[in-house]
C-alpha positions as CSV (number, residue, x, y, z in Angstrom):
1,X,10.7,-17.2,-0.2
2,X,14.1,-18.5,-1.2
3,X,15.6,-18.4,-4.5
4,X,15.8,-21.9,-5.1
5,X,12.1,-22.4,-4.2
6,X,11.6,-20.1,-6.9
7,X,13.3,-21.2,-9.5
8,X,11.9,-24.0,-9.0
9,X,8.8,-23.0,-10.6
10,X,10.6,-21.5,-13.6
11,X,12.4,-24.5,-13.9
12,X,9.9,-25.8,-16.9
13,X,10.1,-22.6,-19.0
14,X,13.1,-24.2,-20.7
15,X,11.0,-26.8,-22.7
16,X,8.2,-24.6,-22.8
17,X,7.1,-22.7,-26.5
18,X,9.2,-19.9,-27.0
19,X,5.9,-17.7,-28.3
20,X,4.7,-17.5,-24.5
21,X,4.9,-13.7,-23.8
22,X,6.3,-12.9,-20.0
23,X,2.8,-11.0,-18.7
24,X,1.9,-8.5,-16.1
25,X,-1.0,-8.5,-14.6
26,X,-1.7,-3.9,-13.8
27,X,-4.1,-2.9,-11.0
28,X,-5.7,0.1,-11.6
29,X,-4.0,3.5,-10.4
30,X,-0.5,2.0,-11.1
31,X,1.8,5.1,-11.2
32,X,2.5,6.0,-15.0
33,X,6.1,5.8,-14.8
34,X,6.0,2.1,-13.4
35,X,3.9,1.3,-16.6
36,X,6.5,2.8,-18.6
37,X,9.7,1.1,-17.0
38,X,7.3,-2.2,-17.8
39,X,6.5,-1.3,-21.4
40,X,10.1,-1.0,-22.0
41,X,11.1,-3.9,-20.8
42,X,8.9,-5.5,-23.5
43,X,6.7,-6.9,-20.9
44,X,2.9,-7.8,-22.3
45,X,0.9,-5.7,-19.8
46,X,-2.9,-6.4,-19.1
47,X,-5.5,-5.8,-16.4
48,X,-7.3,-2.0,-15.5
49,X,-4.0,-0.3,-15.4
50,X,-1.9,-1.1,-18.0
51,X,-1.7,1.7,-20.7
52,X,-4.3,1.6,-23.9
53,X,-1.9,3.6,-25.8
54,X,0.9,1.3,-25.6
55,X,-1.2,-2.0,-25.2
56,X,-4.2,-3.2,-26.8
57,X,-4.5,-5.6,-24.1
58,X,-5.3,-3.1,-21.5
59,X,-8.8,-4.2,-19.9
60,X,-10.4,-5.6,-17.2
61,X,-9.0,-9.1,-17.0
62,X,-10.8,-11.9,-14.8
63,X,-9.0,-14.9,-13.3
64,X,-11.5,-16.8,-12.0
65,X,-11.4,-20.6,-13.6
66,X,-13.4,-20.1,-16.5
67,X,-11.7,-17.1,-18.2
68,X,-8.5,-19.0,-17.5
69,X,-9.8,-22.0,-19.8
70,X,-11.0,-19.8,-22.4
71,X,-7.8,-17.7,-23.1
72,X,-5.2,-20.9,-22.4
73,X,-2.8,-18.5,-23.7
74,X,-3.0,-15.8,-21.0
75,X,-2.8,-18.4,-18.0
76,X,0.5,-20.1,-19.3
77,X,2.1,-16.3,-20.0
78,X,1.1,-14.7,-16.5
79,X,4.4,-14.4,-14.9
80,X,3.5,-11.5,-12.3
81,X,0.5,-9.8,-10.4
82,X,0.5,-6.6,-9.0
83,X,-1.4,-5.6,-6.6
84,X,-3.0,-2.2,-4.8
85,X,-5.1,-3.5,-2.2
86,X,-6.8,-6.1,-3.8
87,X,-5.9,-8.8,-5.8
88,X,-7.6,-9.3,-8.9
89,X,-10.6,-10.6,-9.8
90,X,-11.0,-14.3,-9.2
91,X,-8.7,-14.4,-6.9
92,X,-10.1,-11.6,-4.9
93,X,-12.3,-12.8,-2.4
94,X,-11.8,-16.2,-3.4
95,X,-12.0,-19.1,-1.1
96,X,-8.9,-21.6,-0.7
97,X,-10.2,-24.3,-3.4
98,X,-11.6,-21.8,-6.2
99,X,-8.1,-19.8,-5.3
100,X,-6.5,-23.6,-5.7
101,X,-8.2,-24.0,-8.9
102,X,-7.2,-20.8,-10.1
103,X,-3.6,-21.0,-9.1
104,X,-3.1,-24.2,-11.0
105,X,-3.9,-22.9,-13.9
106,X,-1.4,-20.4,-13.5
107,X,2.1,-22.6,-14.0
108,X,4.8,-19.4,-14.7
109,X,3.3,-17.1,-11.8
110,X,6.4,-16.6,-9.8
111,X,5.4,-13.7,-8.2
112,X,2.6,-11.5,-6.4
113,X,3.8,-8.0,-5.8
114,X,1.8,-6.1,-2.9
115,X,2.2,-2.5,-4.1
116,X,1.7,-1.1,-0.6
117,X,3.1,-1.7,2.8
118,X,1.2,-5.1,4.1
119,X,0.4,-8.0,2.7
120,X,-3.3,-7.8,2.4
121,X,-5.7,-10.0,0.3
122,X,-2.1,-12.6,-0.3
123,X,-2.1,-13.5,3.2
124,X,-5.0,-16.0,3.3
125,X,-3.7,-17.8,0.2
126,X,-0.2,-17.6,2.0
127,X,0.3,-21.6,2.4
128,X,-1.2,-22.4,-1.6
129,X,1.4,-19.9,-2.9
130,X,4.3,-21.8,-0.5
131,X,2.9,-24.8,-2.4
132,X,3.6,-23.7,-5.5
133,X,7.0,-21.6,-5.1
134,X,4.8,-18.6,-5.6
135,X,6.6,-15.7,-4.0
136,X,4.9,-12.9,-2.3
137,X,6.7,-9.1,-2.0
138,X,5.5,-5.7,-0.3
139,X,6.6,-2.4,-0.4
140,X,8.4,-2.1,3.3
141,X,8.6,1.1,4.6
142,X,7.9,2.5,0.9
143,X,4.9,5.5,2.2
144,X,5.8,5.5,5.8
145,X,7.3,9.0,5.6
146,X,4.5,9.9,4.3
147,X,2.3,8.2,6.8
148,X,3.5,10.1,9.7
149,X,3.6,13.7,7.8
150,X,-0.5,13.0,7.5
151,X,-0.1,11.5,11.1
152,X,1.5,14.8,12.2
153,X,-0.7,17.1,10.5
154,X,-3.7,15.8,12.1
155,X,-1.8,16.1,15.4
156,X,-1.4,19.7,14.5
157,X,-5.2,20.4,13.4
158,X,-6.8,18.6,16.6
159,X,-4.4,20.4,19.0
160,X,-4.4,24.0,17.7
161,X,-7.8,24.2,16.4
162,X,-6.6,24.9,12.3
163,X,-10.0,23.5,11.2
164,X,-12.2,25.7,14.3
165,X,-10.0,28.3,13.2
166,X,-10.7,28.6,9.4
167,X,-14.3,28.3,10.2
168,X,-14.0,31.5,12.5
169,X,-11.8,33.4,10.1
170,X,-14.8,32.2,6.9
171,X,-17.3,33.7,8.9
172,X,-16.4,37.2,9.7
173,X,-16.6,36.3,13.4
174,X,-13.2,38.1,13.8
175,X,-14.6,41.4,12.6
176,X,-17.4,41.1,15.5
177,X,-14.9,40.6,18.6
178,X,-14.7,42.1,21.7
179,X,-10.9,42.2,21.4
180,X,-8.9,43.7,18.7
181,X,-6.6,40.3,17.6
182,X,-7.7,37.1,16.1
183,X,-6.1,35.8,18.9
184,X,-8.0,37.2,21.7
185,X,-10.9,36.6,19.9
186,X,-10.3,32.9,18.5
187,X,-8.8,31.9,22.2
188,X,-12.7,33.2,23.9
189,X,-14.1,30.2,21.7
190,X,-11.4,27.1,21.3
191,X,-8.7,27.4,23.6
192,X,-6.0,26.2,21.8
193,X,-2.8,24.2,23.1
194,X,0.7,23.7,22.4
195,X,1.7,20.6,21.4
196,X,5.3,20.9,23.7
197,X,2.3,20.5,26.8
198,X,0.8,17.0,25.6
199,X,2.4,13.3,25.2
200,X,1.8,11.5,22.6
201,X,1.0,7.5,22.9
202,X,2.0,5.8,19.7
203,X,0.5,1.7,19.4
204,X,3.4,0.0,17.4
205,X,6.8,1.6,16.5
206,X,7.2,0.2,13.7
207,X,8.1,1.9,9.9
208,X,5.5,4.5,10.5
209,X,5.0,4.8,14.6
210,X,9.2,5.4,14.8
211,X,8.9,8.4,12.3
212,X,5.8,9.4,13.7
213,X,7.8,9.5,16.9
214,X,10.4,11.1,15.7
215,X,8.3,14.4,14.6
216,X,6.6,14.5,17.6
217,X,9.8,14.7,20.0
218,X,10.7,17.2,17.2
219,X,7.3,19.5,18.0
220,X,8.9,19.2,21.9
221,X,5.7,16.5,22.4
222,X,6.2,13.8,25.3
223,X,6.0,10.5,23.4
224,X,5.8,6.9,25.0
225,X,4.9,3.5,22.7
226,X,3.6,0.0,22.9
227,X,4.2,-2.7,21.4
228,X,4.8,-6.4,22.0
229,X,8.7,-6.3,22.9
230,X,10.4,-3.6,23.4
231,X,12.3,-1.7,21.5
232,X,16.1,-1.2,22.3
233,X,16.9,1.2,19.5
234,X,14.2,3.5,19.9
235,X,15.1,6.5,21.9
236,X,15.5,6.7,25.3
237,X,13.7,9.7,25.8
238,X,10.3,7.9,24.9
């Protein structure tokens, strides 16, 4: 979304009633300190996750047509909606004319921030928001090291047999072995394997497949990819 096209939008603030109140709309499960930054930044915070010690607006807000035209107020101050997942209600689930409707109603939203790393419930509504200079953000490449740790550590638990292994050390079954090592005794039942024996196929190198790559061929793992075009800065190893 360009700047201009944005502007654009904010263009009638200038003759607009000073008393309209720049508002946030919170998801629920926003982290704290976010909140915060928002707060003190004098922002008017509503929805599930703004704070109810800060804010006495903090509730469930709706945005479906009819609230809208009961609180006037709220639907020419909404600036901003932030979103985990889903967007909120009204517009979740909505189809293109009720999510028309709504959007109408709403002439200072400027922007729809997807806390998370796609797009998800904004891409269907993706041409009304073009329509109305609405811009639409993610957070690239914000959990994807995170991703691939989880990615890795499942790797690790299928391969070596950590959750097999836990069971068998829970149970006493060590104490009743033939053999006088875990080991012995936890390799007659699973059979473990090292992970520098395996390749590992990753679907997509993208944000999170690169990194997940990049741990793998660190564990000494074999790793090859696919995706639509291939990748010239990935390593040539893979």
């Amino acid at each position: 979304m360009s700047t201009s096209a944005t502007s654009s939008r904010d263009a009638g603030d200038s003759n607009s009633d000073n008393s309209i109140d720049d508002v946030v709309y919170v998801p629920a499960g926003f982290p704290p300190d976010v909140v915060a930054a928002l707060h003190a930044r004098r922002l008017r915070l509503i929805g599930p996750g703004a704070s109810s010690d800060n804010n006495s607006d903090a509730h469930t807000v709706s945005l479906d047509p009819a609230a809208l035209d009961a609180d006037p107020h709220l639907a020419r101050s909404l600036r901003c909606i932030a979103a985990m997942g889903r967007l909120p209600p009204g517009l979740h689930g909505a189809d293109p004319a009720t999510a028309a409707a709504i959007l109408d109603r709403l002439p200072r939203l400027s922007l729809i921030c997807s806390i998370g790393s796609g797009y998800n419930e904004s891409v269907p509504l993706l041409p009304l928001l073009r329509e109305r200079n609405i811009a639409v953000t993610n957070a690239h490449d914000g959990g994807s090291s995170c991703v691939a740790d989880y990615c890795m550590a499942m790797v690790l638990a299928s391969t070596r047999r950590l959750l097999q292994a836990d069971r068998f050390v829970r149970a006493g079954a060590w104490l009743h072995s033939r053999t006088p090592t875990l080991g012995g005794a936890f390799r007659q039942t699973v059979a473990p394997r090292g992970l520098g024996e395996l390749r590992l196929g990753v679907l997509g190198l993208g944000a999170i497949g690169s990194k997940v790559a990049k741990r793998a061929a660190a564990f000494e793992m074999k790793v090859g990819y696919c995706t639509r075009t291939r990748r010239p800065e990935a390593d040539p190893e893979y």
